[in-house]
C-alpha positions as CSV (number, residue, x, y, z in Angstrom):
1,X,-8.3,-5.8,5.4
2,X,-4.9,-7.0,3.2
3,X,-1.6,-4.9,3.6
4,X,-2.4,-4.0,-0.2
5,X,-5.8,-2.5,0.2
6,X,-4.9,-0.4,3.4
7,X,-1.5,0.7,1.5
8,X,-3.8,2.1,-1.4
9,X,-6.1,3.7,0.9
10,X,-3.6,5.8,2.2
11,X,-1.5,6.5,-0.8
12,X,-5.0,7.8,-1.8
13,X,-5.4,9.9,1.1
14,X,-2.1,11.4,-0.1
15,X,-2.6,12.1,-3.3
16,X,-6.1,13.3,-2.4
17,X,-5.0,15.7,0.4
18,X,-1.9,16.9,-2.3
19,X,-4.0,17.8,-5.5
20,X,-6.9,18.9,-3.0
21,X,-4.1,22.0,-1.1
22,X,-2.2,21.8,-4.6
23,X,-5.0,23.3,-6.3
24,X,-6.7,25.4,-3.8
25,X,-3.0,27.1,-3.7
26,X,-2.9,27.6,-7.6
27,X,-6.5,28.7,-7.9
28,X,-6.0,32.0,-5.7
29,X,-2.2,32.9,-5.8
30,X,-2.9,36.3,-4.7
31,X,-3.2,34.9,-1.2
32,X,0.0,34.4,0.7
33,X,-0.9,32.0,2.8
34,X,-2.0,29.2,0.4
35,X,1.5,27.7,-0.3
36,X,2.3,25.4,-3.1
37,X,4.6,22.3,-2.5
38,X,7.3,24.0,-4.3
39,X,7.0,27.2,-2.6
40,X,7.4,25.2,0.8
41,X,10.5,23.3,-0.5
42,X,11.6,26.4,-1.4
43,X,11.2,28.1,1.9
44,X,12.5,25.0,3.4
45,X,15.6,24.8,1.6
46,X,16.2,29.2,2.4
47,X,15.7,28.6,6.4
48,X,17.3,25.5,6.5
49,X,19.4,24.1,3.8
50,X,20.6,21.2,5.0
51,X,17.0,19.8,4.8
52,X,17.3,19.1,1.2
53,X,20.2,17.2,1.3
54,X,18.2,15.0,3.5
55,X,15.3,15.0,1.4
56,X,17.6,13.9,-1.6
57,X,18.3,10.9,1.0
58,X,15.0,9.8,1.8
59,X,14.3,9.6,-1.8
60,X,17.1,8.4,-3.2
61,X,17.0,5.7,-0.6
62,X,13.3,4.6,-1.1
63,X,14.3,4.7,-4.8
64,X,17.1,2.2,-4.5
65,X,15.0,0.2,-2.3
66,X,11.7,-0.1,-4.9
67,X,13.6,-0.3,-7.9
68,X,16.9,-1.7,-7.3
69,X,17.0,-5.0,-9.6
70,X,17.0,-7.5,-6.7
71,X,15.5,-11.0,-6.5
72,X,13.9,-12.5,-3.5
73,X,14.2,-15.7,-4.6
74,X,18.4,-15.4,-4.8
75,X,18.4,-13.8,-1.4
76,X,20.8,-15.5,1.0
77,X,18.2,-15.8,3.8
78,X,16.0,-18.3,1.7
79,X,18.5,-21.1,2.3
């Protein structure tokens, strides 16, 4: 199996498993337990706030790292 087919399967098994506990959460908010992602961020951010800022990193740095305009072909390890 090619890097790009398993790399879809399990962004697929991410989103999946997200819009399958996303909904089940918005569908009966009377129940406590059933969180949504933004309730847990929240509760996250209230116990420990310092785990935000590190979020922010994480993404920010996946960010720069997807979409920073850079050309393989101009790299300096190409020679």
């Amino acid at each position: 199996m090619s890097d790009f087919i398993t790399w879809t399967l399990v962004n697929a098994a991410w989103l999946t498993a997200f819009a399958f506990f996303e909904a089940r959460a918005l569908r009966h908010p009377e129940n406590a337990n059933r969180v949504t992602l933004s309730r847990y961020v929240w509760t996250i951010g209230q116990k420990w706030p310092l785990s935000l800022v590190l979020w922010g990193l994480v993404i920010g740095g996946l960010s720069v790292h997807f979409f920073w305009n850079w050309c393989p072909a101009l790299g300096s390890s190409n020679g």
